[in-house]
C-alpha positions in Angstrom: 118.9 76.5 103.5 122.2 78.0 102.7 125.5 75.4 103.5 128.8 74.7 103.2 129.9 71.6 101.8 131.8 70.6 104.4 132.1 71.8 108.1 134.4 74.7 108.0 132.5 78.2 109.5 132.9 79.0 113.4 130.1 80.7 115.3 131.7 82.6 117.5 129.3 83.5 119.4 125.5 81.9 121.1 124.3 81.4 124.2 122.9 77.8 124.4 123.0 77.8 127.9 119.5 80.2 127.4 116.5 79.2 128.7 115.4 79.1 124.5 117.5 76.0 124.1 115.8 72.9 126.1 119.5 70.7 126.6 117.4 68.0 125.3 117.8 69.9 121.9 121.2 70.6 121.6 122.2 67.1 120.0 120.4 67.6 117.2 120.7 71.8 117.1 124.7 70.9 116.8 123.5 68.2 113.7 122.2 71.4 112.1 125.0 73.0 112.1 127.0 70.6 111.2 124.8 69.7 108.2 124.8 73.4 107.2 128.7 73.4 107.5 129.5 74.9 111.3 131.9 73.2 112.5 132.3 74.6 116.0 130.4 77.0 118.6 131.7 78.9 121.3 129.4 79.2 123.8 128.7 82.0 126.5 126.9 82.0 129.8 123.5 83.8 129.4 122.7 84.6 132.8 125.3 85.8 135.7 125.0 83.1 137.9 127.1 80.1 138.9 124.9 78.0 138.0 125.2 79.2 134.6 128.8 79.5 134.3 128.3 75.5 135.5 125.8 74.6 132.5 127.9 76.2 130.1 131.1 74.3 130.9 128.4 71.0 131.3 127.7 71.8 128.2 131.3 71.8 126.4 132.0 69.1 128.5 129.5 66.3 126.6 129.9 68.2 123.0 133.2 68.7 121.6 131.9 71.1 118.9 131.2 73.8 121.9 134.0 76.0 123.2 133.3 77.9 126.4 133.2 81.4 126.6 132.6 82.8 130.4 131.8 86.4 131.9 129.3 88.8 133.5 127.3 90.9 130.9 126.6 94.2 131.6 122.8 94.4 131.7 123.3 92.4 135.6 126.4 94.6 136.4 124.3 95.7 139.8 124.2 92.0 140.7 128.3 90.9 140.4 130.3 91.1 143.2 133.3 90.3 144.7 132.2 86.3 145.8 130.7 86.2 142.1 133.9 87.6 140.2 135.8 84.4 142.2 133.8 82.1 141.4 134.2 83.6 137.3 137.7 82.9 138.0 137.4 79.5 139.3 135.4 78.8 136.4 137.5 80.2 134.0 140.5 77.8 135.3 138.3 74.6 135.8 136.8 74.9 132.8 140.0 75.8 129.8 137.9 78.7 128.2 139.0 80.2 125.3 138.1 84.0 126.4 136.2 86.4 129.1 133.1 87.7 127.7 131.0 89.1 127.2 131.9 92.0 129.2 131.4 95.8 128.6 129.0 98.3 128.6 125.6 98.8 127.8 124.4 102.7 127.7 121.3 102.1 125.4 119.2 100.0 127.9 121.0 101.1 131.1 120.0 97.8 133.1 122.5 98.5 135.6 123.9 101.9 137.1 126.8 103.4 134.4 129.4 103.9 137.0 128.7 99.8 138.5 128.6 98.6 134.7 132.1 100.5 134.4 133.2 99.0 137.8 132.7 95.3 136.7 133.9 95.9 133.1 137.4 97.2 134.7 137.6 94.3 137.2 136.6 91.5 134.6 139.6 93.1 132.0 141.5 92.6 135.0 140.6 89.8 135.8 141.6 88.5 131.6 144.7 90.3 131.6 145.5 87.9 134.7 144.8 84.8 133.0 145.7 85.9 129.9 142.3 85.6 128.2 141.0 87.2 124.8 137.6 89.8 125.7 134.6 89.0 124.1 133.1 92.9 124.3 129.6 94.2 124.0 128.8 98.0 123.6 126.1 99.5 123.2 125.9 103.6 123.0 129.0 103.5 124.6 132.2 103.4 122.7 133.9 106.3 123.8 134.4 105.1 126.8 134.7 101.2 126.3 137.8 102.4 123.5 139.2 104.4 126.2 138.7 101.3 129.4 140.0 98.6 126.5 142.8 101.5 125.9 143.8 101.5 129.2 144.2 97.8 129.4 146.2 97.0 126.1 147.5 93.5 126.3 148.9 90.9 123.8 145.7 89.0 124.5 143.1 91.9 123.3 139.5 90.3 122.0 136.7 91.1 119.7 134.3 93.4 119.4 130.8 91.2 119.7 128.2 91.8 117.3 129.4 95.4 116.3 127.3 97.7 114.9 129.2 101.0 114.6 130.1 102.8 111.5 133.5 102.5 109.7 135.4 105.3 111.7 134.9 103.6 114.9 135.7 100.0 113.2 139.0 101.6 112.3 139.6 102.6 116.1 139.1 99.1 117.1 141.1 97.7 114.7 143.9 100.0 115.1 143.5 98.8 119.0 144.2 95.5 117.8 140.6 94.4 118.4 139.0 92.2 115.8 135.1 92.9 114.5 132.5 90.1 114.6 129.1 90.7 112.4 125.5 88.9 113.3 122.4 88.7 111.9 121.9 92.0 111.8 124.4 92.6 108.2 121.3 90.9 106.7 118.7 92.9 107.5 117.2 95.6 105.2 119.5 98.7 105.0 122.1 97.0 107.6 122.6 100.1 109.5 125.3 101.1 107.7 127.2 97.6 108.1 127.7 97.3 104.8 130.7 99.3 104.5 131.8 97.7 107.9 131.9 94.9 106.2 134.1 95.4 102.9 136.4 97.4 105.2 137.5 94.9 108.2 140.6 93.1 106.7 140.9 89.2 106.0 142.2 88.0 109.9 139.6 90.2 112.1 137.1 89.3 111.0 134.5 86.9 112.6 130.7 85.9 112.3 128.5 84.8 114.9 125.1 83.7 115.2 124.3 85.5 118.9 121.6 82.4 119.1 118.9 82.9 120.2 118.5 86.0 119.4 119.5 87.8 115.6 118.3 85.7 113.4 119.4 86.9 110.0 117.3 86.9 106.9 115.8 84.7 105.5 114.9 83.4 109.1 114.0 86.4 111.0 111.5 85.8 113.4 112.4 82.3 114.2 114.5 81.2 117.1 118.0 82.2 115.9 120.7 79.0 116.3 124.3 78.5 114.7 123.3 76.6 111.7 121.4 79.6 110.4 125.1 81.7 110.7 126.1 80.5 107.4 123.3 83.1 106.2 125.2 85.7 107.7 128.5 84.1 105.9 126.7 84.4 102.8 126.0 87.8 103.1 129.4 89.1 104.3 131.0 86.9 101.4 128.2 88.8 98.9 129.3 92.2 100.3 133.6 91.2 100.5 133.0 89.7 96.5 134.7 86.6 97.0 133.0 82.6 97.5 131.6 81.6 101.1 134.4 79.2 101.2 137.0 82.3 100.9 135.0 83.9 103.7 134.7 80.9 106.0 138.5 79.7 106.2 139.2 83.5 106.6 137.4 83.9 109.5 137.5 80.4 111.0 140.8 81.1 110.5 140.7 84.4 112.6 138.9 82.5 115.3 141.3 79.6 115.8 144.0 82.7 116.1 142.4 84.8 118.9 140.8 82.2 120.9 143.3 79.7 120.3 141.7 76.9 118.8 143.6 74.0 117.4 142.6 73.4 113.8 142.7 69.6 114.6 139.6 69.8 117.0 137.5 72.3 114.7 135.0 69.2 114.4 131.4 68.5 116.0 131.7 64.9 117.2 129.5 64.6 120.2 132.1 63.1 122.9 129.0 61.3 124.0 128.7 59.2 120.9 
């Protein structure tokens, strides 16, 4: 098992609010991580619900190594409405999150109508630009126009592109944005898709790594239930591809999270606030 000698690496991104993670689990899930050298997690909603915006915030409430991360993903665009986007913002007050997300659009599996994905994309970038919230973004086949919507909403408080997968030309578009790139599992599959280059070309401060647990796991333990300790394999690989030591890679992008989702460097810890 690839680790870190001492907790230093951000996931910054799982959902371990899914149905894959038991709560009975999570105690010793976050022991992982911490054993492998994650030091904090921050932790989206997996379904568009209330009740899942509640368990996530539950969640960060009884473990201080998970940050919460709250918004409506694209794939149940067709089920957000006005009621549900208030209670988002409610929870977003109550519960101190660090950004919106994830948000966007999704043109590859087209789980909800285009024009009603684009409709709930808008209002939730609204919604961020309101509270002055960082975008947690997901796009799939459908980057010409999520540049254009984040475009038209340029703000101090931009985001980061979650789990990317374009090529370099569109990571410079991003970046030039002022959006910062986070890499999953998938830069340690064979081939990569191309993230390779991705990866040696996103500068030291936008770059992030994230786990996307449960799903991603990243070689060498594809096929199992993906969770945040296994991220460090990701580290590894990014740090492989960037030439310099996992420790170089981790305080640069730990340091990149504590930036954009304003994280004190004091709390990056995983004491359980329930022991």
């Amino acid at each position: 098992m690839c680790r870190l000698e001492k907790e230093m690496l951000v996931d910054s991104h799982c959902h371990l609010s899914a149905e894959a993670f038991p709560e009975t689990e999570i105690p010793a899930l976050l022991a992982r991580a911490k054993a492998a050298g994650v030091a904090r997690v921050l932790c989206l909603n997996s379904a568009n619900t209330g009740e899942d915006l509640a368990a996530v915030l539950a969640l960060s409430s009884r473990h201080k190594a998970i940050t919460p991360v709250l918004g409506y993903h694209p794939h149940e665009a067709s089920k957000v409405d006005e009621p549900a986007l208030r209670t988002l913002a409610e929870a977003l007050r109550r519960g101190a999150c660090s950004a919106l997300g994830e948000i966007g659009l999704d043109f590859h599996h087209d789980l909800s109508p285009r024009p009603v994905q684009r409709e709930v994309f808008a209002a939730q970038l609204d919604l961020a630009a309101k509270l002055r919230l960082p975008v947690v973004v997901h796009c799939r086949d459908a980057f010409d126009e999520v540049y254009a919507m984040l475009a038209a909403h340029v703000r101090d408080e931009l985001g980061v592109m979650h789990c990317y997968t374009g090529d370099k030309a569109w990571a410079k578009r991003f970046l030039d944005l002022g959006m910062s790139l986070s890499l999953a599992g998938v830069v340690t599959f064979k081939g990569g898709g191309g993230l390779e280059e991705v990866a040696r070309y996103v500068p030291d401060g936008r770059l992030l790594v994230e786990s996307d647990a449960p799903y991603l796991a990243p070689v060498p333990c594809r096929g199992k239930r993906n969770e945040p300790a296994f991220v460090v394999h990701t580290a590894a690989r990014l740090a492989e591809l960037r030439g310099v030591p996992l420790e170089v890679l981790a305080v640069s992008t730990t340091a990149c999270a504590e930036r954009l989702f304003r994280l004190a460097p004091e709390c990056i810890d995983s004491r359980d606030r329930t022991s």
